[in-house]
C-alpha positions as CSV (number, residue, x, y, z in Angstrom):
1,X,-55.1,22.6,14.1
2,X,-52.4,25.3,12.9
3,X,-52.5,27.7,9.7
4,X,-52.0,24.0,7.8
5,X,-54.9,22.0,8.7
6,X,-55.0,19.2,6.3
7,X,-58.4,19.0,4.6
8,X,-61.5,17.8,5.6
9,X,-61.7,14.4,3.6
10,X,-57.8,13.5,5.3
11,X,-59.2,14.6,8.5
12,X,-62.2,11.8,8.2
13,X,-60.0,9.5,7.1
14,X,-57.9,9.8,9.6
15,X,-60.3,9.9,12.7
16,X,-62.1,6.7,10.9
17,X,-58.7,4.8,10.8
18,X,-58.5,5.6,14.7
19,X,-62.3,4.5,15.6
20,X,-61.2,1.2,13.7
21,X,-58.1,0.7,15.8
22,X,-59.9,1.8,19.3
23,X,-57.4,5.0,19.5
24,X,-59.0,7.9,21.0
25,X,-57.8,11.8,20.8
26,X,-57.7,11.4,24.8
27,X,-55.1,8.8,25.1
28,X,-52.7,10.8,23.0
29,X,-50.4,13.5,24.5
30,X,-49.1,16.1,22.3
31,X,-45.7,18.4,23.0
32,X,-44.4,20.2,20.1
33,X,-40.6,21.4,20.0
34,X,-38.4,22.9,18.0
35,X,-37.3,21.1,14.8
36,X,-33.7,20.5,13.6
37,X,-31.9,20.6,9.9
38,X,-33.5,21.8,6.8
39,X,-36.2,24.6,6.4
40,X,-33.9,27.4,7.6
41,X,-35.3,30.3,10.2
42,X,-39.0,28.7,10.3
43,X,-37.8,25.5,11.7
44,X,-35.2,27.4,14.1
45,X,-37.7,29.8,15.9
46,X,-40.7,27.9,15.9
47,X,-42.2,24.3,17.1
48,X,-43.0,22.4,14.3
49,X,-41.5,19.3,15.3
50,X,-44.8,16.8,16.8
51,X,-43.9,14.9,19.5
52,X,-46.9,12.3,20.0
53,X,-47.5,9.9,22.4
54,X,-50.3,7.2,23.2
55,X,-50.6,6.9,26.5
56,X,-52.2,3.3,27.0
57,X,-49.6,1.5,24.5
58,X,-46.3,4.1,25.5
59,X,-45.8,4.0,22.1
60,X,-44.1,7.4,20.7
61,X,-43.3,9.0,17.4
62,X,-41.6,12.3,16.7
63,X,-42.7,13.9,13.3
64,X,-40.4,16.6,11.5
65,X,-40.9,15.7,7.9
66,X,-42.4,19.8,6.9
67,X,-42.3,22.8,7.6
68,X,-45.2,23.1,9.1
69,X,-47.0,22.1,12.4
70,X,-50.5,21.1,11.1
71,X,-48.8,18.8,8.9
72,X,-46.7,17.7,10.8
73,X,-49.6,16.6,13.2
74,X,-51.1,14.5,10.7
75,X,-48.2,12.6,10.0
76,X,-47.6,11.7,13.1
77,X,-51.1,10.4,13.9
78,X,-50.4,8.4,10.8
79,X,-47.6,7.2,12.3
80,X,-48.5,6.2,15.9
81,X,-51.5,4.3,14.1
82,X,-49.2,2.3,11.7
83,X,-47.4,1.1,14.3
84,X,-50.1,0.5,17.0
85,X,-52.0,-2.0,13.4
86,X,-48.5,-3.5,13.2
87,X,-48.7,-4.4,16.9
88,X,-51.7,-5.8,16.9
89,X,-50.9,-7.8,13.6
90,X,-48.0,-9.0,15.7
91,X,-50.3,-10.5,18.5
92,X,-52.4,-11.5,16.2
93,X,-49.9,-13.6,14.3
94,X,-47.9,-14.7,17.1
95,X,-52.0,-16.2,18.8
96,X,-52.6,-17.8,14.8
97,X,-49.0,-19.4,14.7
98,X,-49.5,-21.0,17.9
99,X,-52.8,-22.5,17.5
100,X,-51.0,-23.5,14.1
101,X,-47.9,-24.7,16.0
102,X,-50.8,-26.8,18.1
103,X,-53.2,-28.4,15.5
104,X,-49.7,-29.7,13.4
105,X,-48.9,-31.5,16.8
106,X,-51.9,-33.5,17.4
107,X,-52.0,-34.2,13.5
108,X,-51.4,-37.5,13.3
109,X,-48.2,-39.4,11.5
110,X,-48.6,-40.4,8.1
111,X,-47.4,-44.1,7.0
112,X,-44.3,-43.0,5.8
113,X,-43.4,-40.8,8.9
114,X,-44.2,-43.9,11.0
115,X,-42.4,-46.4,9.2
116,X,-39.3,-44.1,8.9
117,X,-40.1,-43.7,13.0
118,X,-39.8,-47.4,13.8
119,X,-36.8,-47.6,11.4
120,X,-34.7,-45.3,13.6
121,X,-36.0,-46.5,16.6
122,X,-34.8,-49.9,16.1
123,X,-31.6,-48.8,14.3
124,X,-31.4,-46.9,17.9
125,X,-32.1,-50.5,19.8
126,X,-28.8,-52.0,17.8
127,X,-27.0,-49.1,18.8
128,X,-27.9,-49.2,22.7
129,X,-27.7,-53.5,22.3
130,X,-23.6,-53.0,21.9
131,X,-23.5,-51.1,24.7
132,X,-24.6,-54.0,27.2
133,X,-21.9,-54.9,29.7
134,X,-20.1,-58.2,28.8
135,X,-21.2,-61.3,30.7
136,X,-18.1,-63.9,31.8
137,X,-19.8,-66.9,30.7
């Protein structure tokens, strides 16, 4: 990394977070460019804005938080990984409210829904019986 590597413990941390969520260092692409606003002539002249992508997922985050590009780096690994988890939450919520969604379907009715059923089904049947044409007899 650059002249502000983070330490060794954030490093292990990091690099177990991404074993966990099946990331590797190969399916990320790195550009760095030139950052914008505050931190005067350092950001100006040089690249310390992270520009990561993960190439599988096309997910993509641009870090600028510091001043400096090892930093920066790390941020925006923890970045791309927070949103690749909240992805996969996603999926995984979406799968668990439709198996929910499922099992509450073939649940069956409890008394009171059934009575309550057959109530409005035969208030229906009074409803449809006045619609009957008239007979001339």
């Amino acid at each position: 990394m650059s002249l502000f590597a983070p330490s060794p413990e954030k490093e292990a941390q990091l690099a177990a977070r991404m074993s966990e969520l099946g990331v590797r260092e190969s399916d990320l692409e790195e550009s760095f460019v030139r950052s914008a606003g505050h931190g005067g002539q350092n950001v100006n002249k040089t690249a310390t804005c992270v520009m990561l992508r993960h190439k599988p997922t096309g997910m993509a985050v641009k870090c600028q938080e510091t001043r400096h590009q090892g930093q920066n780096r790390l941020i925006a690994r923890r970045l791309l990984l927070d949103k690749i988890s909240e992805r996969i939450q996603a999926r995984r919520d979406e799968a668990r409210s439709a198996s929910e969604k499922v099992r509450r379907s073939n649940r069956p009715r409890s008394r009171g829904a059934k009575r309550r059923m057959l109530a409005d089904k035969s208030r229906r049947a009074v409803k449809k019986s006045f619609r009957r044409a008239v007979s001339d007899a």
